[in-house]
C-alpha positions as CSV (number, residue, x, y, z in Angstrom):
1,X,4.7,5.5,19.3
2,X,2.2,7.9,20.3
3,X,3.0,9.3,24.0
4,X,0.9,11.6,25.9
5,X,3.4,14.3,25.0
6,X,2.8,13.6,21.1
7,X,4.5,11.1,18.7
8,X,7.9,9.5,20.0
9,X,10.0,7.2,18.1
10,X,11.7,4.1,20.4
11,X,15.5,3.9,19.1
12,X,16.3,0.3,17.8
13,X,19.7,0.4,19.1
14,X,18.4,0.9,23.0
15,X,19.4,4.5,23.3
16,X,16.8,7.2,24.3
17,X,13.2,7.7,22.6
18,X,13.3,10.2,19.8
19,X,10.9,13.2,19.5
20,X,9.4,12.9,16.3
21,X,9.6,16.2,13.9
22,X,6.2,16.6,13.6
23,X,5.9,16.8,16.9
24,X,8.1,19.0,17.3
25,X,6.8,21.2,14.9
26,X,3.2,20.8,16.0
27,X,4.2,21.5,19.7
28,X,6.7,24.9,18.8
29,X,5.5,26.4,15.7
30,X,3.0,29.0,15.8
31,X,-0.1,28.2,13.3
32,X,-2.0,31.6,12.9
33,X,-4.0,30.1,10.4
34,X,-5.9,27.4,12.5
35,X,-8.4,29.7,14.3
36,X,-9.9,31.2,11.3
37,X,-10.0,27.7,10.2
38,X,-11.9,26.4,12.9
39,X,-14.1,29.4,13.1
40,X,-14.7,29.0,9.5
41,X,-16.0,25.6,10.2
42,X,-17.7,26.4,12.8
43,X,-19.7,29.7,11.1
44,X,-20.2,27.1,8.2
45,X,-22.2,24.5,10.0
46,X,-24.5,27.6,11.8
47,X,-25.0,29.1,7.9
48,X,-26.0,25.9,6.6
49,X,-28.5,25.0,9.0
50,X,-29.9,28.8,10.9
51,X,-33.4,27.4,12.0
52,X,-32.3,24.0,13.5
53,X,-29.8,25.5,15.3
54,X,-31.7,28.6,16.8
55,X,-33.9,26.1,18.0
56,X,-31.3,24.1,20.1
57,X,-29.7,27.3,21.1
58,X,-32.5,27.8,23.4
59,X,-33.6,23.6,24.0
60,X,-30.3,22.4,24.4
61,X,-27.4,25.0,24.4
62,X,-25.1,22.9,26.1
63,X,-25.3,20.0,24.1
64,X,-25.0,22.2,20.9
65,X,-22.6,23.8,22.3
66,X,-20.2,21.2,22.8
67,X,-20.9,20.0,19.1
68,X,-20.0,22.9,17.4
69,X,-16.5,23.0,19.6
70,X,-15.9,19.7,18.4
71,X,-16.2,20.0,14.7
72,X,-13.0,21.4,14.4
73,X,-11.3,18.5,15.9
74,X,-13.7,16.2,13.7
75,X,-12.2,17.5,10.6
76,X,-8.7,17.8,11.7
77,X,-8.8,13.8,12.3
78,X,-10.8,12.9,9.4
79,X,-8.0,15.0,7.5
80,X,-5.5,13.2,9.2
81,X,-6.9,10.2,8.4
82,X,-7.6,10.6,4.6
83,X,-4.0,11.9,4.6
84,X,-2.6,9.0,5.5
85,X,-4.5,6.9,3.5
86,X,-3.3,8.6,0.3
87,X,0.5,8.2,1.5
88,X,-0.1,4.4,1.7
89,X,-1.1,5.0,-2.0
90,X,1.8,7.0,-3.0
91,X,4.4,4.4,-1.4
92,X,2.0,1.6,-3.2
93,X,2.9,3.8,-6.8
94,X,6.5,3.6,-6.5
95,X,6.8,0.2,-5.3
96,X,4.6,-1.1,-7.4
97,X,2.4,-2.9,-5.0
98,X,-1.7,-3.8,-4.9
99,X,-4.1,-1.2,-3.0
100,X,-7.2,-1.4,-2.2
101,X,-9.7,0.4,-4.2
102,X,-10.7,3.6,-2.6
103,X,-12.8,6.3,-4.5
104,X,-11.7,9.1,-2.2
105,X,-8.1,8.6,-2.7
106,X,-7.9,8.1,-6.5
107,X,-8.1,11.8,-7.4
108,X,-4.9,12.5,-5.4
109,X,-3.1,9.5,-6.6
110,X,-3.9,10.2,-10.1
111,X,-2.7,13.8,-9.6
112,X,0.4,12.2,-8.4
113,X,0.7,10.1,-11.3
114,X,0.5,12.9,-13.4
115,X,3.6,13.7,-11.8
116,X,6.2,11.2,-12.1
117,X,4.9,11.3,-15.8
118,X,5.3,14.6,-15.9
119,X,8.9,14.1,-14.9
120,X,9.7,11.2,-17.0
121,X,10.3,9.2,-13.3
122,X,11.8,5.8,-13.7
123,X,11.6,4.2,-10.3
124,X,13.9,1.5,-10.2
125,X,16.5,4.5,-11.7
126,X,15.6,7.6,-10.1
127,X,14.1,6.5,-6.8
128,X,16.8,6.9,-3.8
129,X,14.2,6.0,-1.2
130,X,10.5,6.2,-0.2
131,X,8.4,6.2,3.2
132,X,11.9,6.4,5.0
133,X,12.4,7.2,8.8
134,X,15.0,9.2,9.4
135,X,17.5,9.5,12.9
136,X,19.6,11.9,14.6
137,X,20.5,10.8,17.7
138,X,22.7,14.2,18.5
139,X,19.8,15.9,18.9
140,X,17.5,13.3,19.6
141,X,14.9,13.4,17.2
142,X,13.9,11.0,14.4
143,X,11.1,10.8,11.4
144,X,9.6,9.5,8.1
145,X,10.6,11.0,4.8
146,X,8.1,10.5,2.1
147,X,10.5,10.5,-1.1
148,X,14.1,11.2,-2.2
149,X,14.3,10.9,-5.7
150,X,16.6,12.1,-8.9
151,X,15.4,15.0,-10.7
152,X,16.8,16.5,-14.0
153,X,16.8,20.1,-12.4
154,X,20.8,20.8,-12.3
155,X,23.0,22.6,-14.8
156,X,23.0,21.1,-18.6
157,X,19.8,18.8,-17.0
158,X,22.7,16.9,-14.5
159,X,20.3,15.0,-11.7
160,X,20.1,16.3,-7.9
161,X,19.0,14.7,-5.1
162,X,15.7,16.1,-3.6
163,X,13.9,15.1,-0.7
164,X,10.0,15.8,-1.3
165,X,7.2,15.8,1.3
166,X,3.4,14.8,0.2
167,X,0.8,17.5,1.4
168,X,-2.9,17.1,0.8
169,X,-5.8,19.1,1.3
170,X,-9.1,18.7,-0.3
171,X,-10.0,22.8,-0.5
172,X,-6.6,24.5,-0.2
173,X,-5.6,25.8,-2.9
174,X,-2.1,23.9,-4.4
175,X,0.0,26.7,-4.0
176,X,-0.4,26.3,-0.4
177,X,2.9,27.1,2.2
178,X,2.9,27.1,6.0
179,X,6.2,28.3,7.8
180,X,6.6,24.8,9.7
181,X,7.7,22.8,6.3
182,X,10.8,23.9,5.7
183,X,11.5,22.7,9.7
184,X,10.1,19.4,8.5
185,X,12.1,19.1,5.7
186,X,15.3,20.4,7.1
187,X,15.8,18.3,9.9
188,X,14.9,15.3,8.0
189,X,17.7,16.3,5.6
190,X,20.5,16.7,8.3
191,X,19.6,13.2,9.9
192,X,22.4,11.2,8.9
193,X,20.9,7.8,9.8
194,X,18.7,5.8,7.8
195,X,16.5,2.6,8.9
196,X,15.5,-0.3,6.5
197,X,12.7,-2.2,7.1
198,X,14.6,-4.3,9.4
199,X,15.8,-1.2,11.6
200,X,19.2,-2.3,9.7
201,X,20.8,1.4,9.6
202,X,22.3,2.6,6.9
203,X,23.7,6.4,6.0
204,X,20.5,8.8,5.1
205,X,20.3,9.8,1.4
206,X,21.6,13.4,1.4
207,X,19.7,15.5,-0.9
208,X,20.7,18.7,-2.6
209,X,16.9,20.3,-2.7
210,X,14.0,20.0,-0.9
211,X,10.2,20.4,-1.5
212,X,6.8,19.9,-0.9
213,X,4.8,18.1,-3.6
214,X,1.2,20.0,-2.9
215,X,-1.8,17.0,-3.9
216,X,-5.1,18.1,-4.8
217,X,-8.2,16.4,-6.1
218,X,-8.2,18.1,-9.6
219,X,-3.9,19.3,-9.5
220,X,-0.8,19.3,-8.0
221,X,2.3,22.3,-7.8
222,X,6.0,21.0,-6.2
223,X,7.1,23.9,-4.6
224,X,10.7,24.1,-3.4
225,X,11.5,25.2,0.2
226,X,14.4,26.3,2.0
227,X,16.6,24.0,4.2
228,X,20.0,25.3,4.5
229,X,21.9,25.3,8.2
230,X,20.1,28.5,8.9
231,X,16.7,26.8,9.0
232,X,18.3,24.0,10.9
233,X,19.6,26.3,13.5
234,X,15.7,27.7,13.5
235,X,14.5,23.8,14.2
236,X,17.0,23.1,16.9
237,X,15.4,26.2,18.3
238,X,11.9,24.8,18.0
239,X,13.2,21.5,18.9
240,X,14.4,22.8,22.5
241,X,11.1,24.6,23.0
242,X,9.3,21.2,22.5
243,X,11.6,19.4,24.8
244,X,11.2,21.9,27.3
245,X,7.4,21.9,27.0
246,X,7.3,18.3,27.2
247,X,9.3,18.0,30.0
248,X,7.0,20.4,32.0
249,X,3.3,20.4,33.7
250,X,1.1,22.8,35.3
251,X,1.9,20.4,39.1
252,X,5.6,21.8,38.8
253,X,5.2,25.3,39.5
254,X,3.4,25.4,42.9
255,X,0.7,28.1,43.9
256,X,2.1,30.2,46.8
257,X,-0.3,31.1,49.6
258,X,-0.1,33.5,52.4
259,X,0.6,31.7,56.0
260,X,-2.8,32.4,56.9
261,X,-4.5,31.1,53.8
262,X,-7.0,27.8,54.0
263,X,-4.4,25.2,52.7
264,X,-1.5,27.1,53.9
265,X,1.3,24.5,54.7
266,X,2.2,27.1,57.5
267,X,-1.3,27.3,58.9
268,X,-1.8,23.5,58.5
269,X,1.8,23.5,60.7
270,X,0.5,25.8,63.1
């Protein structure tokens, strides 16, 4: 459920609501690459159209202004959005189930394809789980894996466990890292509850490796990522931060005024 602290997830057995990881990421993990980003965006939209937007510079500042802020934010949710779109059609891959055409999710989903071909995937043998949400009520947070499947990647070819998280992007390249997924994946793997569709719970698979499975338009790279106690002692971490933050607003630390002040509680005594 979305809260005006982020994403929360209500616990089916009654207990306390659960912050979800990506919140917790989102809300604790530093994201240097954002504002070069945005400015790129921004710097983008002047480039492409210098005239028209000399001319509202002096017309209307203000109102252009306020639209070049914003097309940052336009393109994180219309990101967002396509990203979640092309998860509904990975989870409609494995399971074998109808989806809608839609010409600007094909590319990933045939790049995703290529991959369980790639790795021979049968998924009524090698799928564990898909589109799972995760809990850990220790520490009180909760999410959604994408997939824990079997791969061929032990000693003499012997089958491990990993848990792998779908990233898209339409320009970055596929080779693409950022230092909040190995959080992600971590505390999805030491979440030892599981919840079928029926909020039944059920032990979390407990995978051996974990990765992100990179989707572009035109290729795809799997690229493993740490998630070993160390990194969950560096989520925990990020995990208090967000709490903290959460549980915080600007009306809890008072100004302090001199007695003599206007608005003084001393003065308005006096």
């Amino acid at each position: 459920m979305a809260t005006e602290r982020g994403r929360y997830y209500s616990d089916p057995a009654g207990g306390p609501d659960l912050i979800s990881v990506t919140n917790v990421t989102g809300s604790s993990v530093h994201k240097p690459a954002l504002v070069p980003w945005g400015a790129g965006l921004v710097a983008d939209a002047v480039i492409a159209k210098p005239i028209e937007i000399a001319r509202r510079a002096r017309t209307e500042p203000t109102v252009l202004r306020r639209e070049l802020v914003a097309i940052p934010f336009g393109n994180t949710e219309r990101a967002k959005e396509l990203g979640t779109r092309i998860h509904h059609r990975a989870h409609a891959i494995v399971i074998g189930s109808p989806f809608p055409a839609d010409r600007e999710v094909e590319p990933y989903a045939r790049q995703l394809a290529k991959w369980f071909r790639l790795w021979r995937i049968d998924f009524d043998r090698d799928v564990e789980a898909v589109e799972t949400t995760v809990l850990n009520r220790r520490h009180g947070y909760a999410g959604t894996g994408d997939l824990w499947v079997w791969l061929p990647t032990g000693p003499h070819g012997r089958r491990q466990l990993w848990l792998i998280d779908y990233k898209t992007s339409a320009l970055k390249p596929a080779t693409t890292v950022y230092a909040e997924q190995p959080y992600q994946l971590t505390a999805y793997r030491y979440a030892p509850v599981a919840l079928l569709a029926d909020d039944t719970e059920v032990p979390a698979p407990r995978p051996t490796r974990t990765a992100v499975l990179n989707l572009r338009p035109r290729s795809h790279r799997l690229i493993e990522l740490p998630s070993d106690r160390a990194v969950f002692r560096a989520f925990l971490g990020a995990l208090a931060n967000a709490r903290h933050l959460h549980a915080t607003s600007p009306a809890d630390f008072p100004s302090i005024l001199p007695p003599w002040a206007p608005g003084s509680p001393e003065r308005k005594a006096a």
